[in-house]
PDB file of N, H, CA, C and O in Angstrom:
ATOM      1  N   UNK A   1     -51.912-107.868  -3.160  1.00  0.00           N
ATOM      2  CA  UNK A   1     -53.218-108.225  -2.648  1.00  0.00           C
ATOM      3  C   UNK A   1     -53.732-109.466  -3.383  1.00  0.00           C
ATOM      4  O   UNK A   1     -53.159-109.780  -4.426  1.00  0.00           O
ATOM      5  N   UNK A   2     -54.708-110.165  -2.960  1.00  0.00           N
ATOM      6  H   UNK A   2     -55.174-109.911  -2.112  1.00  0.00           H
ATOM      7  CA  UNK A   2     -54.906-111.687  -3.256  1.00  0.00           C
ATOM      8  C   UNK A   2     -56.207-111.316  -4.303  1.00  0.00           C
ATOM      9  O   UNK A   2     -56.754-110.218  -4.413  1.00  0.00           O
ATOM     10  N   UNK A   3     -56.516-112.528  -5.006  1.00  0.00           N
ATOM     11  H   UNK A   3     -56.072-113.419  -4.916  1.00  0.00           H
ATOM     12  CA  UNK A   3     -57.345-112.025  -6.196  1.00  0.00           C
ATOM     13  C   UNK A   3     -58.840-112.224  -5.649  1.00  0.00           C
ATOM     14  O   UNK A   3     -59.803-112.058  -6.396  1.00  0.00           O
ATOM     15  N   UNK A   4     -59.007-112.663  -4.026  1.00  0.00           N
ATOM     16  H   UNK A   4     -58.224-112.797  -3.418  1.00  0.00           H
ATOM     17  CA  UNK A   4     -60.035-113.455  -3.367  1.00  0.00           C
ATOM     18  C   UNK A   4     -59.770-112.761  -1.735  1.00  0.00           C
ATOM     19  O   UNK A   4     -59.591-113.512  -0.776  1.00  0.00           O
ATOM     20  N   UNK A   5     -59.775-111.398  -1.601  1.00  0.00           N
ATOM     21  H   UNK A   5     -59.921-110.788  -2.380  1.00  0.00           H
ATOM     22  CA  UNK A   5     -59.004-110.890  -0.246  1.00  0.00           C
ATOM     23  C   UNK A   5     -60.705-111.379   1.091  1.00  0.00           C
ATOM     24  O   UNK A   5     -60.743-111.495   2.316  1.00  0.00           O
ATOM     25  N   UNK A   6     -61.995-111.549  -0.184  1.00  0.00           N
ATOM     26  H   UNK A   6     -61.965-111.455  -1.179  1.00  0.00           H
ATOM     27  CA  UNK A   6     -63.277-111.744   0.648  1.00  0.00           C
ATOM     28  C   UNK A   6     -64.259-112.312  -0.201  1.00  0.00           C
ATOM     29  O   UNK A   6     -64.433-112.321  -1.420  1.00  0.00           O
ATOM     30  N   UNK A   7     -64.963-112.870   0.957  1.00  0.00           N
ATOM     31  H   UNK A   7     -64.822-112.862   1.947  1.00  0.00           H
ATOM     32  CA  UNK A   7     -66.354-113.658  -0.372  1.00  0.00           C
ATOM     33  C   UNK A   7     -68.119-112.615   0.299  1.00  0.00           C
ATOM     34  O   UNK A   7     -69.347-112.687   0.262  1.00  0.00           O
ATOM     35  N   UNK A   8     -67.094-111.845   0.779  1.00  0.00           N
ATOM     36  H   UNK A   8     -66.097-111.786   0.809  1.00  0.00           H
ATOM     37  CA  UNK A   8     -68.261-110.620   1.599  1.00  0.00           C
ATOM     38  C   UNK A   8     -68.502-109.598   0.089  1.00  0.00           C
ATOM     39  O   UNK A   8     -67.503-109.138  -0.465  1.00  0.00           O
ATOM     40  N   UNK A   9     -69.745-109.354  -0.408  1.00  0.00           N
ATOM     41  H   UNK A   9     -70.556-109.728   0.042  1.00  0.00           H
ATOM     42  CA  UNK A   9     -70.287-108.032  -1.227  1.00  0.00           C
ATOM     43  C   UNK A   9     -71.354-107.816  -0.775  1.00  0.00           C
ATOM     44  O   UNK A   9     -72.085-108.480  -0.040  1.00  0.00           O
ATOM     45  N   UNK A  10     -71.493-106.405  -1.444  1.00  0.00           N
ATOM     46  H   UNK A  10     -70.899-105.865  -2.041  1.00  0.00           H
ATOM     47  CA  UNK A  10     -72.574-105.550  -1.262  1.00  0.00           C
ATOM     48  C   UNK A  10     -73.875-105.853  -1.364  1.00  0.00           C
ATOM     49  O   UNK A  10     -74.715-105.465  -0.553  1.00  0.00           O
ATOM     50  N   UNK A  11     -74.176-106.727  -2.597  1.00  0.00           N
ATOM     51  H   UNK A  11     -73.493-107.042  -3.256  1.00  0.00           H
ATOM     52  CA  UNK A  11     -75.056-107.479  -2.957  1.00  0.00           C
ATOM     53  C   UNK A  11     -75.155-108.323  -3.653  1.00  0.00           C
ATOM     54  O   UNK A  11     -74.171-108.819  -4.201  1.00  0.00           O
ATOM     55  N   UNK A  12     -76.603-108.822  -3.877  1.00  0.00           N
ATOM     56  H   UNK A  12     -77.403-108.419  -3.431  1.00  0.00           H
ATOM     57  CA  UNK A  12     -76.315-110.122  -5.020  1.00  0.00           C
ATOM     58  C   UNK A  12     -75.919-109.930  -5.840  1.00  0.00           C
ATOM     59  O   UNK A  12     -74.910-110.634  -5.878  1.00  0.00           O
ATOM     60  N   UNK A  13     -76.009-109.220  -6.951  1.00  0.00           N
ATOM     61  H   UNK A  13     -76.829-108.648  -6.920  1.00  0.00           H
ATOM     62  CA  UNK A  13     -75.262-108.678  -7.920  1.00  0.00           C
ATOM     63  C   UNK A  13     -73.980-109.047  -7.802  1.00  0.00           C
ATOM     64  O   UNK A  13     -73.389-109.933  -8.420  1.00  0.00           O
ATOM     65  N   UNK A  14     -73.609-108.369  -7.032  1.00  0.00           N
ATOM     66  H   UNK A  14     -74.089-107.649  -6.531  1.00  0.00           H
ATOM     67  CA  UNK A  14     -71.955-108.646  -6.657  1.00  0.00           C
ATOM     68  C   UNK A  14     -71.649-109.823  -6.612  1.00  0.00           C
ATOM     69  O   UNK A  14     -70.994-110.333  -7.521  1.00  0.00           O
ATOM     70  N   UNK A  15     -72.067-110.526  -5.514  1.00  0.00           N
ATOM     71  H   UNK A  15     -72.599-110.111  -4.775  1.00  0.00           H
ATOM     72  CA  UNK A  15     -71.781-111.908  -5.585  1.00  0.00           C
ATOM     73  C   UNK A  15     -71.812-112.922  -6.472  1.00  0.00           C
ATOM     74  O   UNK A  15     -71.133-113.949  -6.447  1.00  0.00           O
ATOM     75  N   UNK A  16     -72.827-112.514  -7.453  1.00  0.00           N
ATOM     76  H   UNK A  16     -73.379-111.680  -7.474  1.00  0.00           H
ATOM     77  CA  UNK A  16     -73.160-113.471  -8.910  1.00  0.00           C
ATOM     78  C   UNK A  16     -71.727-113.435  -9.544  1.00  0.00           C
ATOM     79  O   UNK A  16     -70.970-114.280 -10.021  1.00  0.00           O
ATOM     80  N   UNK A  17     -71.668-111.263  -9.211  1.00  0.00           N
ATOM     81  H   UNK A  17     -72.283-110.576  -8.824  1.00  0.00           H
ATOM     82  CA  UNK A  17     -69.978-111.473 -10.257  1.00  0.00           C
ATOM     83  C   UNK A  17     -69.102-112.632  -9.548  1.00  0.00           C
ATOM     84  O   UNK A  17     -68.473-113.514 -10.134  1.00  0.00           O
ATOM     85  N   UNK A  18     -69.186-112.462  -8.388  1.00  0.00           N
ATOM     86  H   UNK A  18     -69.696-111.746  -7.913  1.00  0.00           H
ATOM     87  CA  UNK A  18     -67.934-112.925  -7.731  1.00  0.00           C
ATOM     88  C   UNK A  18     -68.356-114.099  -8.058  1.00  0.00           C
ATOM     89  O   UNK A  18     -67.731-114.105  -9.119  1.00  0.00           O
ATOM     90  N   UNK A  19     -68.910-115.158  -8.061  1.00  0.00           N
ATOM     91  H   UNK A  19     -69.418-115.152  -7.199  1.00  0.00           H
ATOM     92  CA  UNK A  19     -69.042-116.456  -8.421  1.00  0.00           C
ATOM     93  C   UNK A  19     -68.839-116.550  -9.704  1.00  0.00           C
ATOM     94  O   UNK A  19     -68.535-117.687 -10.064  1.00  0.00           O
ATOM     95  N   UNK A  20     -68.897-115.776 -10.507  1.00  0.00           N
ATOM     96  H   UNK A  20     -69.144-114.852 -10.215  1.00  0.00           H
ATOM     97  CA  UNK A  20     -68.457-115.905 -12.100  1.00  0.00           C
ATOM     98  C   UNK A  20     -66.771-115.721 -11.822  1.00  0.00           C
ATOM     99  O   UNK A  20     -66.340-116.522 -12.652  1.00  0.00           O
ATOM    100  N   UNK A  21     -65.812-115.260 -11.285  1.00  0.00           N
ATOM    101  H   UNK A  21     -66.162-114.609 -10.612  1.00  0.00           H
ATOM    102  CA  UNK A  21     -64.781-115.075 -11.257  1.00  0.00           C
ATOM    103  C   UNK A  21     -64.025-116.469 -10.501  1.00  0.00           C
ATOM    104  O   UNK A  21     -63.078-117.134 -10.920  1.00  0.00           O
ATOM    105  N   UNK A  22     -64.727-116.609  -9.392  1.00  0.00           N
ATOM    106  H   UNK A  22     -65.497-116.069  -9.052  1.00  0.00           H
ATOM    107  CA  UNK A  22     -64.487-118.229  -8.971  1.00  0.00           C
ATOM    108  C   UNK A  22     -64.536-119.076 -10.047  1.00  0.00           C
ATOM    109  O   UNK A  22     -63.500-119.712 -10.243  1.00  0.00           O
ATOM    110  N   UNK A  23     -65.664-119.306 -10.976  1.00  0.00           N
ATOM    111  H   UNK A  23     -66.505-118.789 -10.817  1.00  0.00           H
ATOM    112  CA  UNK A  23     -65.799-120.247 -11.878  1.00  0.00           C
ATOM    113  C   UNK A  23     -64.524-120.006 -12.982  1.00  0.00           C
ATOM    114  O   UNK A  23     -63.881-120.947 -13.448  1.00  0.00           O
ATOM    115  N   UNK A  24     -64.260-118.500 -13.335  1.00  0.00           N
ATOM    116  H   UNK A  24     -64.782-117.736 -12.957  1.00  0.00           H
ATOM    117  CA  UNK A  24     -63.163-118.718 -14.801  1.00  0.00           C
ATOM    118  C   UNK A  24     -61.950-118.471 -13.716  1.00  0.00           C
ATOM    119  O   UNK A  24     -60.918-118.720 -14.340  1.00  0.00           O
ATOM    120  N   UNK A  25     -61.641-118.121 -12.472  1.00  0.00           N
ATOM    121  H   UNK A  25     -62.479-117.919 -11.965  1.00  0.00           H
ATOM    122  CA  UNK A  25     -60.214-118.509 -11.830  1.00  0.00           C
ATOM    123  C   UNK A  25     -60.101-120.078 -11.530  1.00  0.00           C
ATOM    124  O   UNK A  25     -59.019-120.378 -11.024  1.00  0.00           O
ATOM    125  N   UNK A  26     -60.796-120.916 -11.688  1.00  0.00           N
ATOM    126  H   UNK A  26     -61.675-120.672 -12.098  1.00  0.00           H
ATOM    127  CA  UNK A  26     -60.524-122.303 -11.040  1.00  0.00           C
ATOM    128  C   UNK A  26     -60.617-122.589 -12.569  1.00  0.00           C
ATOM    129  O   UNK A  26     -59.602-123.248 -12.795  1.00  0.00           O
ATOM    130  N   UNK A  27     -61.305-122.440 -13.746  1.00  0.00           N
ATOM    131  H   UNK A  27     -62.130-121.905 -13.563  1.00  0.00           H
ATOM    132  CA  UNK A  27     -60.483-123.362 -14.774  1.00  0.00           C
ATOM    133  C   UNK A  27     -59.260-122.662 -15.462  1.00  0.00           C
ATOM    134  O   UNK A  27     -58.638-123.339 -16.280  1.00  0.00           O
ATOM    135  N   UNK A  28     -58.766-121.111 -15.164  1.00  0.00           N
ATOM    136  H   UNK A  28     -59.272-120.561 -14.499  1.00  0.00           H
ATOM    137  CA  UNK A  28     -57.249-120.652 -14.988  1.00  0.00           C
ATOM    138  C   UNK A  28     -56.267-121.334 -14.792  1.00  0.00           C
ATOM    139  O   UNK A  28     -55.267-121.483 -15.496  1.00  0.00           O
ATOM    140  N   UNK A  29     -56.688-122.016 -13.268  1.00  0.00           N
ATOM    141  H   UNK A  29     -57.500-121.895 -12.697  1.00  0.00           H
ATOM    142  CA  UNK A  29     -55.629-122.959 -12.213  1.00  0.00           C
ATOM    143  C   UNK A  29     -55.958-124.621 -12.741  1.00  0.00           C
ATOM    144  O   UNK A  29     -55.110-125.475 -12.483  1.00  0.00           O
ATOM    145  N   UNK A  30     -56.781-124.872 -13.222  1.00  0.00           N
ATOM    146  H   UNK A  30     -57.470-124.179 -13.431  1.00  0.00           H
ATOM    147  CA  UNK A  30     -57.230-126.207 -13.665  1.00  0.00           C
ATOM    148  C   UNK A  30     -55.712-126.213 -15.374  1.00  0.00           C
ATOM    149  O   UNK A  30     -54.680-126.874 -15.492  1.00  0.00           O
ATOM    150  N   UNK A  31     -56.382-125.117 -16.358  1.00  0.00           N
ATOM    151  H   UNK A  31     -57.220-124.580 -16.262  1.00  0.00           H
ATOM    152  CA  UNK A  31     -55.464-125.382 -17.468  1.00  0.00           C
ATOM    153  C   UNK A  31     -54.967-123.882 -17.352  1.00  0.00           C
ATOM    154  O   UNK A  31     -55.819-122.996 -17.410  1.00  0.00           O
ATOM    155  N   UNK A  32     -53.639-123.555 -17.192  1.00  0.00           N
ATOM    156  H   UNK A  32     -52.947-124.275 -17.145  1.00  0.00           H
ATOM    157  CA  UNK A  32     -52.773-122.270 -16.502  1.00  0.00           C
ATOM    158  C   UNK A  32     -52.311-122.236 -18.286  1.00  0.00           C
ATOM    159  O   UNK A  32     -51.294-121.545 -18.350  1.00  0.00           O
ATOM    160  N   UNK A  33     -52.623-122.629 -19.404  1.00  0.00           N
ATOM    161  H   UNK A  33     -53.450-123.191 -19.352  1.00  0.00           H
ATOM    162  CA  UNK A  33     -52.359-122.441 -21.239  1.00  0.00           C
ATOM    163  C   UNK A  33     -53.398-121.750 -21.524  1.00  0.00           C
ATOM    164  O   UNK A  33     -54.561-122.152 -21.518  1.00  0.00           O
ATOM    165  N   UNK A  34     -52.984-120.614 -21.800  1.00  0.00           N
ATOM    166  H   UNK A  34     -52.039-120.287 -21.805  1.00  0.00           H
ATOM    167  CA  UNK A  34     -54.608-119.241 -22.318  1.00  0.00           C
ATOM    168  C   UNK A  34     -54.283-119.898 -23.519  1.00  0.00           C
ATOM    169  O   UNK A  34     -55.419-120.016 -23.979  1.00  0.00           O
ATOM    170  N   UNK A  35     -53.332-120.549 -24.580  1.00  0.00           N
ATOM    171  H   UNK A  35     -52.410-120.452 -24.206  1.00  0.00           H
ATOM    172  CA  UNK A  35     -53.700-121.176 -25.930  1.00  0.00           C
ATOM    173  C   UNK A  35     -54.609-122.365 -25.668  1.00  0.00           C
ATOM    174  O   UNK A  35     -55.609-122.683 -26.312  1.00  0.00           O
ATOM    175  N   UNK A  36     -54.199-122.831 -24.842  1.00  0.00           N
ATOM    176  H   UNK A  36     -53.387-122.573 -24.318  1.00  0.00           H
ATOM    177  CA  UNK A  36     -55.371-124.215 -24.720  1.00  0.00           C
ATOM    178  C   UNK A  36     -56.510-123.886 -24.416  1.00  0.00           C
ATOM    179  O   UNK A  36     -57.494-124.410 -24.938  1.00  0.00           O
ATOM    180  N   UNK A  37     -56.591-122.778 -23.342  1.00  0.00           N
ATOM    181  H   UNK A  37     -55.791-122.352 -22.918  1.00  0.00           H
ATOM    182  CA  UNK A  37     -58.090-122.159 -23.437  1.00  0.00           C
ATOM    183  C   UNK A  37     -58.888-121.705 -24.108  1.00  0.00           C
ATOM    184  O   UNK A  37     -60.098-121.853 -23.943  1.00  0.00           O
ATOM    185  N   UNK A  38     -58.275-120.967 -25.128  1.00  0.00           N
ATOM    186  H   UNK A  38     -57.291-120.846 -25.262  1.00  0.00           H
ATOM    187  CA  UNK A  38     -58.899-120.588 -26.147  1.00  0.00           C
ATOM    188  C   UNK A  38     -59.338-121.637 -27.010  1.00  0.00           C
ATOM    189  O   UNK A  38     -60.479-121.629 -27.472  1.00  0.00           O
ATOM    190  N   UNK A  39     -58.340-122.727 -27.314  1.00  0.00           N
ATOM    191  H   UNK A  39     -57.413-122.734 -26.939  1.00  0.00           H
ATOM    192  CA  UNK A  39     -58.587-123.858 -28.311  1.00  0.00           C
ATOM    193  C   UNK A  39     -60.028-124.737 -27.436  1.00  0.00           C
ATOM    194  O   UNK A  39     -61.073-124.999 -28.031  1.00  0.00           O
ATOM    195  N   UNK A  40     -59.829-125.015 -26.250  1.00  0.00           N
ATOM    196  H   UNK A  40     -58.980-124.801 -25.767  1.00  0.00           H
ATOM    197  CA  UNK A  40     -61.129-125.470 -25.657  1.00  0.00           C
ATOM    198  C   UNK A  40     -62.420-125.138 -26.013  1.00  0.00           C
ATOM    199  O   UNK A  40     -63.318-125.879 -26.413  1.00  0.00           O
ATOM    200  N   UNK A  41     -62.416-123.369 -25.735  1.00  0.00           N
ATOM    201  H   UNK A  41     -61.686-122.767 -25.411  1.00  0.00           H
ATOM    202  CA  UNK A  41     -63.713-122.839 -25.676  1.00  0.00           C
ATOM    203  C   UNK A  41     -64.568-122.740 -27.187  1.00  0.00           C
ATOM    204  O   UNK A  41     -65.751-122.535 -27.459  1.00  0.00           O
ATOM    205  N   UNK A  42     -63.679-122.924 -27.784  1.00  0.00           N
ATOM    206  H   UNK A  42     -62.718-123.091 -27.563  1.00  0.00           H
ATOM    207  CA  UNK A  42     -64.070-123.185 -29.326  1.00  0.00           C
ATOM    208  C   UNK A  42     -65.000-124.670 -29.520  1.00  0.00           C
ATOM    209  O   UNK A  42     -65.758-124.812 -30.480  1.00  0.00           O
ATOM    210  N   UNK A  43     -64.813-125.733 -28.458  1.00  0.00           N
ATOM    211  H   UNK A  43     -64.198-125.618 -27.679  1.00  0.00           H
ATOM    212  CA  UNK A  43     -65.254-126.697 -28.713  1.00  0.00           C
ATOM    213  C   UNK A  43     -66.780-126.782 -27.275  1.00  0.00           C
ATOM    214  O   UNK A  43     -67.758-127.524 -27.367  1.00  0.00           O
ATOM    215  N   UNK A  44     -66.603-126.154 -26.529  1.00  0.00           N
ATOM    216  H   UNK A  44     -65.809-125.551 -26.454  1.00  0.00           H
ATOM    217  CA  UNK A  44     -67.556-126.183 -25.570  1.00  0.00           C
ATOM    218  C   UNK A  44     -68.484-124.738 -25.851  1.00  0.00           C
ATOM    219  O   UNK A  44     -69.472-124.516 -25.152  1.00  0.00           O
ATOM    220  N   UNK A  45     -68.164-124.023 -26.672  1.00  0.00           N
ATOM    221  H   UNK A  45     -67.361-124.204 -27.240  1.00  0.00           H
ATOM    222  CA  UNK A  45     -68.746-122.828 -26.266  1.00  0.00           C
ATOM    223  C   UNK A  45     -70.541-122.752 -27.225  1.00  0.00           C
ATOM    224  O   UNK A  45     -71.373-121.873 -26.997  1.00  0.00           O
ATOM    225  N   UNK A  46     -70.730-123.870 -28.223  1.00  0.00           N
ATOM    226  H   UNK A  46     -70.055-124.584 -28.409  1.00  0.00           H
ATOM    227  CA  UNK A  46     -71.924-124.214 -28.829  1.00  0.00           C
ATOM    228  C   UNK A  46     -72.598-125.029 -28.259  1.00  0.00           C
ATOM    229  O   UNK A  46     -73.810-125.019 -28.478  1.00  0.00           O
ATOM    230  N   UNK A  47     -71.990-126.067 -27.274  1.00  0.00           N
ATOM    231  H   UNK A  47     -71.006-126.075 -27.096  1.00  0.00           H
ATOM    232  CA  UNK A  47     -72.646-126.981 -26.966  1.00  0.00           C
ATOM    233  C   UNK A  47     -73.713-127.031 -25.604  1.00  0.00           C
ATOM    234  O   UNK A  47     -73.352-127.132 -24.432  1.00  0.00           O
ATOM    235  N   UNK A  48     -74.568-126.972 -25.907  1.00  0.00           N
ATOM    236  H   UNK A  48     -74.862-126.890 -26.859  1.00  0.00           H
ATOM    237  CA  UNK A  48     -75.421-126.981 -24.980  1.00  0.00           C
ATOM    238  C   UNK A  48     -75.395-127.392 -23.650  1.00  0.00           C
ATOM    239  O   UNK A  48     -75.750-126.593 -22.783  1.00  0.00           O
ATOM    240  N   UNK A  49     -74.917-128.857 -23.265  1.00  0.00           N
ATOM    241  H   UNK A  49     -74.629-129.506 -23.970  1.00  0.00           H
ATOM    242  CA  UNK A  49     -74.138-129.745 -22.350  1.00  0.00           C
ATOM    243  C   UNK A  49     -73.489-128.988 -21.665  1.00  0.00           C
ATOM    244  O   UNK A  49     -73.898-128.669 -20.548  1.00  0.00           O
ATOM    245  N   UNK A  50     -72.183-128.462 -22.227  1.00  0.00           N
ATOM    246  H   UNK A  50     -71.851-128.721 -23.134  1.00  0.00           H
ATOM    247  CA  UNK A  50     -71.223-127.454 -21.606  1.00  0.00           C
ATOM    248  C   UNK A  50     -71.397-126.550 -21.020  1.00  0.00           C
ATOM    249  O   UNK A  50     -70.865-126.173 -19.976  1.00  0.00           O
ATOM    250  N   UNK A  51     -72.399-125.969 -21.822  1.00  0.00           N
ATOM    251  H   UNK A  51     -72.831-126.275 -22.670  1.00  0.00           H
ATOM    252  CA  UNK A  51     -73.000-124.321 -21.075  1.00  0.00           C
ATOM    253  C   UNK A  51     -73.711-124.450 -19.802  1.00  0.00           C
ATOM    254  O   UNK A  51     -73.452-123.651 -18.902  1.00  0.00           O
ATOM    255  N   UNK A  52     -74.753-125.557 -19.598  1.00  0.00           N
ATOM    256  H   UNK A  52     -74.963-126.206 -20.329  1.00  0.00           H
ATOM    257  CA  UNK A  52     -75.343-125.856 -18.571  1.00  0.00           C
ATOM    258  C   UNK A  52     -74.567-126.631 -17.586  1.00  0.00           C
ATOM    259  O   UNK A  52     -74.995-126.569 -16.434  1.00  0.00           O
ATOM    260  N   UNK A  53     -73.641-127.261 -17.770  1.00  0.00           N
ATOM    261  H   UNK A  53     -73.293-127.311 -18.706  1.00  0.00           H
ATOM    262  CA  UNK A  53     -72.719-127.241 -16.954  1.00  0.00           C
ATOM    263  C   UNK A  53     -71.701-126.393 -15.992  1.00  0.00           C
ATOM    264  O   UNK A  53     -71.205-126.710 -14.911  1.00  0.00           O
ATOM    265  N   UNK A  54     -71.582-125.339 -16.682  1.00  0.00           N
ATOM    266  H   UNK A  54     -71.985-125.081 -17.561  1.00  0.00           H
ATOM    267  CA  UNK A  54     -70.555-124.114 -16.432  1.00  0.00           C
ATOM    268  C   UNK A  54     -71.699-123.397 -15.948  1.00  0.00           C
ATOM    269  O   UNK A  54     -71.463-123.201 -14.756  1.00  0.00           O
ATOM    270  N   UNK A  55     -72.519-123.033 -16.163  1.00  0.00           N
ATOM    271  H   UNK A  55     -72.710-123.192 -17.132  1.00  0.00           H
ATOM    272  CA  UNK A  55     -74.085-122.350 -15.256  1.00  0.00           C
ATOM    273  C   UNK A  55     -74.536-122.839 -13.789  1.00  0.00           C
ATOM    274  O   UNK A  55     -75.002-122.156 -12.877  1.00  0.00           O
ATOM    275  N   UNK A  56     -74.261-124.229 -13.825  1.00  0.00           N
ATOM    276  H   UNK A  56     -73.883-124.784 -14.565  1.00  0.00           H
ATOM    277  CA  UNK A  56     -74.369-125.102 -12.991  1.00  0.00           C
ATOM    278  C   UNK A  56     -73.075-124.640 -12.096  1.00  0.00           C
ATOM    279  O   UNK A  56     -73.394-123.927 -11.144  1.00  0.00           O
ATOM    280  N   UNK A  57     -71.565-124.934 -12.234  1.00  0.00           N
ATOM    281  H   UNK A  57     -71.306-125.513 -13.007  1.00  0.00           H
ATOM    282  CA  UNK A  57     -70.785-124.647 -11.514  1.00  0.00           C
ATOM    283  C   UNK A  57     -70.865-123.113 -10.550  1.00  0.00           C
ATOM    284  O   UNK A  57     -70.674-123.044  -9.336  1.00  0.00           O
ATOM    285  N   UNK A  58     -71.227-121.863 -11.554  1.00  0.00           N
ATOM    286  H   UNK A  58     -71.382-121.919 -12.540  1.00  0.00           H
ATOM    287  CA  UNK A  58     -71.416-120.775 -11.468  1.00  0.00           C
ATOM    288  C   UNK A  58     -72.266-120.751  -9.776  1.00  0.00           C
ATOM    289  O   UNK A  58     -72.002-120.328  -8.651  1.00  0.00           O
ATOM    290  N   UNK A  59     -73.439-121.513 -10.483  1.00  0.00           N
ATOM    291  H   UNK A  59     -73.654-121.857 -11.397  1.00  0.00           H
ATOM    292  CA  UNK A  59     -74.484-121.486  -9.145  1.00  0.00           C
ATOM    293  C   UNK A  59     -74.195-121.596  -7.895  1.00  0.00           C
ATOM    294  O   UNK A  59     -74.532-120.883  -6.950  1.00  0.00           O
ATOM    295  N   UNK A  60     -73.104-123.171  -7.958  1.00  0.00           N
ATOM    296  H   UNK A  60     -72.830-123.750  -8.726  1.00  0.00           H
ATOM    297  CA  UNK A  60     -72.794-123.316  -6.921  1.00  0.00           C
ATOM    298  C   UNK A  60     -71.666-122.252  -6.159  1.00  0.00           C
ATOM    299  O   UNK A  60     -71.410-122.329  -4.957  1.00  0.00           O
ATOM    300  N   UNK A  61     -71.392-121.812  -6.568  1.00  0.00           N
ATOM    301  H   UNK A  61     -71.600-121.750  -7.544  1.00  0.00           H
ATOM    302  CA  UNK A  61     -70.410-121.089  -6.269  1.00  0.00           C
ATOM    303  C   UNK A  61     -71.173-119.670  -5.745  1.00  0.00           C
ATOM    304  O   UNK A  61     -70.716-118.884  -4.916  1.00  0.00           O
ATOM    305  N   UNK A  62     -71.955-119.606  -6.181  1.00  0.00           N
ATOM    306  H   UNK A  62     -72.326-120.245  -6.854  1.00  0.00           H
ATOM    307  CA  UNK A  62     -73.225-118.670  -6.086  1.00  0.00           C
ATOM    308  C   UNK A  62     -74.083-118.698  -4.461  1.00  0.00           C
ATOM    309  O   UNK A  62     -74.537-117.866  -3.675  1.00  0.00           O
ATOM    310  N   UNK A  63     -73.993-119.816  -4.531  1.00  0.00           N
ATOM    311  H   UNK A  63     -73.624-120.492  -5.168  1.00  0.00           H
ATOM    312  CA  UNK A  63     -74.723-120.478  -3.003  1.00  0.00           C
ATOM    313  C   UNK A  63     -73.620-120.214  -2.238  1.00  0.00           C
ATOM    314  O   UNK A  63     -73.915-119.459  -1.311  1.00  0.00           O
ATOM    315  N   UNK A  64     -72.063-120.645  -2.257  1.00  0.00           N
ATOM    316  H   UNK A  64     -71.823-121.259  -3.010  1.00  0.00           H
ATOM    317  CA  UNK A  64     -71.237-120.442  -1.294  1.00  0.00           C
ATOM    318  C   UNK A  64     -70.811-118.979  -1.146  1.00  0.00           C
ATOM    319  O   UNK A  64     -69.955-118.818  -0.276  1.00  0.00           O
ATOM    320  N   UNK A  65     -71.182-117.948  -1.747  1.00  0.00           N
ATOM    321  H   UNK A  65     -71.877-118.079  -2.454  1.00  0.00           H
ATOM    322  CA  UNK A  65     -70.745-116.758  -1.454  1.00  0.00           C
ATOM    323  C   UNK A  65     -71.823-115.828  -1.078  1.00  0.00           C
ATOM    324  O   UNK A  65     -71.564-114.674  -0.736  1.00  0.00           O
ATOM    325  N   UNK A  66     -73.502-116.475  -1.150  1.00  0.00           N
ATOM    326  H   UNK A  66     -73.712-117.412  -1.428  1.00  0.00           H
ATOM    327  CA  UNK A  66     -75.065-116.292  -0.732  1.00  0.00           C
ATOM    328  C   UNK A  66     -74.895-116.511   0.975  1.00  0.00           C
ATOM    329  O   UNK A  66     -75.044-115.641   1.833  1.00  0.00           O
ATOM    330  N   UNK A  67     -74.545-117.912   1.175  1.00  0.00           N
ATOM    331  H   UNK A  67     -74.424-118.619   0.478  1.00  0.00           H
ATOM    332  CA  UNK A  67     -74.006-118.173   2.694  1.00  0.00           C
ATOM    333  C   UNK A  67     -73.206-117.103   3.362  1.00  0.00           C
ATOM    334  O   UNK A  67     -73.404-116.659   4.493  1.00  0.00           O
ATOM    335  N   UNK A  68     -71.962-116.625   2.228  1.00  0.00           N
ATOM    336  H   UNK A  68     -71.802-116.985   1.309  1.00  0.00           H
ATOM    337  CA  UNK A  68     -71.007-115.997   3.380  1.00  0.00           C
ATOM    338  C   UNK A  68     -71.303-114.851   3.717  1.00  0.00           C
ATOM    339  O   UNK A  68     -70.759-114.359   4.705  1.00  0.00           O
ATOM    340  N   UNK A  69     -72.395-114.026   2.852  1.00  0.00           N
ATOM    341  H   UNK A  69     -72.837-114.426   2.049  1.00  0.00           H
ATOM    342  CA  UNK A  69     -73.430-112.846   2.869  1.00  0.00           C
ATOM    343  C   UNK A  69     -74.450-112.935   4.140  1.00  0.00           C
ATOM    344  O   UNK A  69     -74.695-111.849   4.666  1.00  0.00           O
ATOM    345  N   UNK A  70     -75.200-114.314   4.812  1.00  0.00           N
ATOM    346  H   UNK A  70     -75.001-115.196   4.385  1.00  0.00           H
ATOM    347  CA  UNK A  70     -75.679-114.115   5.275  1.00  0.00           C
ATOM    348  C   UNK A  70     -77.279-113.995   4.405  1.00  0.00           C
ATOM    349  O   UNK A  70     -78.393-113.670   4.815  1.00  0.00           O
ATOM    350  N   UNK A  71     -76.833-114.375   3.185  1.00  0.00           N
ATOM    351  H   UNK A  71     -75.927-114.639   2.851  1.00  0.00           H
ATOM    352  CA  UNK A  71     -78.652-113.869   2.302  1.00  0.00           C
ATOM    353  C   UNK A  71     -78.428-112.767   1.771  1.00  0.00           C
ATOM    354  O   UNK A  71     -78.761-112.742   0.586  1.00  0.00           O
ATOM    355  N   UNK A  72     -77.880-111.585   2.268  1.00  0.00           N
ATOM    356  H   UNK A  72     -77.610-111.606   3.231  1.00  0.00           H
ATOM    357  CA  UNK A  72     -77.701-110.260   2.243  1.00  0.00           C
ATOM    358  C   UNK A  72     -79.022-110.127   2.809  1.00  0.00           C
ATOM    359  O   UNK A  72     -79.895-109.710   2.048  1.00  0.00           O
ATOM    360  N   UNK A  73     -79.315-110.386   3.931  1.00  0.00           N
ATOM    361  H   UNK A  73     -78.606-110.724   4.549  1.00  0.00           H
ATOM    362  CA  UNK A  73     -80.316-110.030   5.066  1.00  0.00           C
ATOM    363  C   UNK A  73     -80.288-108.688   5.537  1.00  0.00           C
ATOM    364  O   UNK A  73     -81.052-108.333   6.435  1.00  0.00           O
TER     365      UNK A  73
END
């Protein structure tokens, strides 16, 4: 089964997760080295810049799975 079989949940909740899983599966596939990842997050994980960036990505990703809900109308 695929790690993405739907961008359909129950609720927002859900979907927030699911946009958090979009965000750490696409930098997975971006750097596929869990050592390099780890060595990264050591350097982004204080910085303010970074965080609001990765919050930022989150969101959007947030909006595209808000759409495929329909709102949860």
């Amino acid at each position: 089964m695929s790690w993405l079989p739907s961008l359909q949940t129950k609720t927002p909740e859900e979907g927030f997760e699911l946009a958090l899983k979009l965000a750490r599966m696409a930098v997975k596939y971006t750097q596929p080295d869990a050592a390099i990842r780890d060595t990264l997050r050591t350097e982004y994980e204080r910085n303010a810049d970074s965080l609001t960036m990765a919050s930022h990505v989150v969101a959007t990703h947030f909006q595209t799975v808000a759409k495929a809900n329909d709102y949860w109308k």
